[in-house]
C-alpha angles and dihedrals in degrees: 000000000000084000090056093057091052099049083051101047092041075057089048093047093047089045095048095046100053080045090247105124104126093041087055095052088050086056101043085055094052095048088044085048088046094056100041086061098034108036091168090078085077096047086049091048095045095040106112095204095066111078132238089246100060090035083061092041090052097051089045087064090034097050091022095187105007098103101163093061095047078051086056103039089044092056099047083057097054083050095053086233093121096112097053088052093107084048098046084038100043082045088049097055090043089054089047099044088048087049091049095044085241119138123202114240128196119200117197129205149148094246141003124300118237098236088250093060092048101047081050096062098043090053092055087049089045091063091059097051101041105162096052133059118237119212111187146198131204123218126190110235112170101196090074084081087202141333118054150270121220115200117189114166100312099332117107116194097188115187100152121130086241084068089036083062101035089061101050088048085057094048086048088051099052100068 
């Protein structure tokens, strides 16, 4: 939605130009974190019947000193645009990683990774983009059965035992 670019890059302005860019991408990743596991923020947020006063009272607990980003989301509310905030959040870090040469990375695995083992894989990932930074993020997804899958854009790098199996099947298959 046009509206909801707007909405990101007028974030991005305000952070760039009180030099807290960084500081703003952290937080928009906590708030989107905090309504992915919590989905009845948004409910709360959008529900007519509660009043601004305790809207505003509620993000102030929830961003404690984080002012800037009760202002925002407090604003969002009294335009009605509440409902839109993970797409004008998710569109703000995207202008800022592109910005900042940094790509977004998801590595996918059973269980969770021991930090060396992931340091070790973002490293390797890190050699074959060399000009950008990678930030990544690791989800839990059972059905690999074991192993791991690195997505990185539109790049997947699958070397989970699920694809192991899924291409013997297919070799099996073929004759």
């Amino acid at each position: 939605m046009k509206n909801n670019l707007a909405w990101a890059h007028a974030i991005y302005m305000l952070a760039k130009e009180e030099n807290q860019l960084p500081q703003y991408k952290e937080d928009a990743h906590f708030f989107l974190t905090s309504i992915a596991s919590e989905p009845a923020i948004i409910k709360y947020l959008q529900d007519p019947f509660i009043t601004i006063k305790d809207k505003e009272d509620f993000l102030n607990e929830l961003f404690q000193t984080k002012t800037y980003l009760t202002n925002l989301m407090l604003l969002l509310v009294k335009e009605h645009q509440i409902k839109h905030v993970g797409e004008i959040l998710n569109k703000f870090i995207r202008k800022y990683n592109k910005e900042h040469h940094i790509k977004e990375g998801i590595i996918w695995t059973v269980n969770k990774l021991d930090q060396a083992l992931e340091k070790e894989i973002e490293a390797k990932f890190s050699k074959k983009y060399p000009s950008q930074k990678i930030e990544f993020t690791t989800k839990i997804d059972k059905d690999l059965i074991g192993g791991f899958k690195v997505e990185i854009d539109q790049d997947v790098y699958d070397l989970s035992i699920k694809n192991e199996l899924t291409n013997i099947k297919k070799e099996l298959l073929k004759e």
